[in-house]
C-alpha positions in Angstrom: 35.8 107.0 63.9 39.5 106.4 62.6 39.9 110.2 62.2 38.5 110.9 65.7 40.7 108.3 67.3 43.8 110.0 65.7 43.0 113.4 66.9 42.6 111.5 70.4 45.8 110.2 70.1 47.5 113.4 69.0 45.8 114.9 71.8 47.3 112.2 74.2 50.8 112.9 72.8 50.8 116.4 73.6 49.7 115.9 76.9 52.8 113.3 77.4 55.5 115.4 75.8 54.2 118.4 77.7 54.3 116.3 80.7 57.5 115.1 80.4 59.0 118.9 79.7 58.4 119.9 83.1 61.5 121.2 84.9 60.0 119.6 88.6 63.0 117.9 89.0 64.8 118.0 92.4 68.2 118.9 92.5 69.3 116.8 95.9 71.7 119.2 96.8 68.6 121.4 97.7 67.0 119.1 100.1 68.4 119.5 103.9 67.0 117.7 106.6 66.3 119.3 110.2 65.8 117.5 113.4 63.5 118.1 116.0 64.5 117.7 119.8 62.0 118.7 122.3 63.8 119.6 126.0 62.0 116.6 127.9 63.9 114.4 125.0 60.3 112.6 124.6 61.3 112.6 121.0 64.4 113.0 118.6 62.5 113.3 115.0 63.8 114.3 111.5 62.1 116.4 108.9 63.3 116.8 104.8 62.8 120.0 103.4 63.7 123.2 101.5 65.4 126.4 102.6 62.8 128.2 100.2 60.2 126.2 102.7 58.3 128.3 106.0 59.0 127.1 109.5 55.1 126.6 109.8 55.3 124.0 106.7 57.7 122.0 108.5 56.4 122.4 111.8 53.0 120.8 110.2 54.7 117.5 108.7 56.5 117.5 112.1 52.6 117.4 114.0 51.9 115.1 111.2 54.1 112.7 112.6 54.4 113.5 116.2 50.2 114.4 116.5 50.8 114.9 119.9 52.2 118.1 119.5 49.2 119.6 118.0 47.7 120.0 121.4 50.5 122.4 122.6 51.9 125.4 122.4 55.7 125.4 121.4 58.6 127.7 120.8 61.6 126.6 118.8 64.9 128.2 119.0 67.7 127.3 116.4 71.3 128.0 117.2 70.7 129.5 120.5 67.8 131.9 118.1 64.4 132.2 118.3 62.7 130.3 114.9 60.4 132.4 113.2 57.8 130.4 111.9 56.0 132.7 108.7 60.0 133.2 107.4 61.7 130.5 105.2 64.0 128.1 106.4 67.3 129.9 104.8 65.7 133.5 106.9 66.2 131.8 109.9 69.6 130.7 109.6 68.9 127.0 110.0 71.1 124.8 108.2 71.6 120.9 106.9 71.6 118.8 109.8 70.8 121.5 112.4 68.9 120.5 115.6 66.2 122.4 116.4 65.2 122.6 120.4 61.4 122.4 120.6 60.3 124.5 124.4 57.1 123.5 125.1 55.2 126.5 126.5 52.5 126.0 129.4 
């Protein structure tokens, strides 16, 4: 019994220090945050997220939030562009802080 506890807590032990190895830190500087601001200014909501991130991705925690929007069909347009929504967030040229203009299409 004593022997099979120790392997178990050798076991446990390489489980912790292999936990606590993993680099899954955040580096803040990474996170940006985007805000969302449909045309009929029904809403003025902020999203955190990664440039490495899709549009799609964000746009989902966005309907998350707003589940409204999941019965529509919108267009987005950053910086007077069209959003992409299957390219990253650093492809489309959206920065920290930018507004995105939601165009809800009928």
């Amino acid at each position: 019994m004593k022997y099979q506890l120790g392997l178990k807590d050798n076991e446990i032990n390489n489980l912790k220090s292999k936990i606590g190895n993993k680099e899954n830190k955040v580096n803040l500087e990474d996170v940006m945050v985007i805000k969302f601001r449909p045309i009929d200014l029904s809403f003025f909501e902020a999203i955190k997220c990664f440039k490495t991130e899709t549009f799609a991705e964000v746009e989902e925690r966005l309907c998350q939030k707003i589940n409204v929007l999941r019965n529509t069909n919108n267009m987005f347009t950053a910086n007077a562009f069209p959003v992409l929504r299957f390219k990253t967030i650093g492809e489309n040229n959206i920065k920290d802080g930018d507004v995105i203009q939601m165009i809800k299409i009928e």
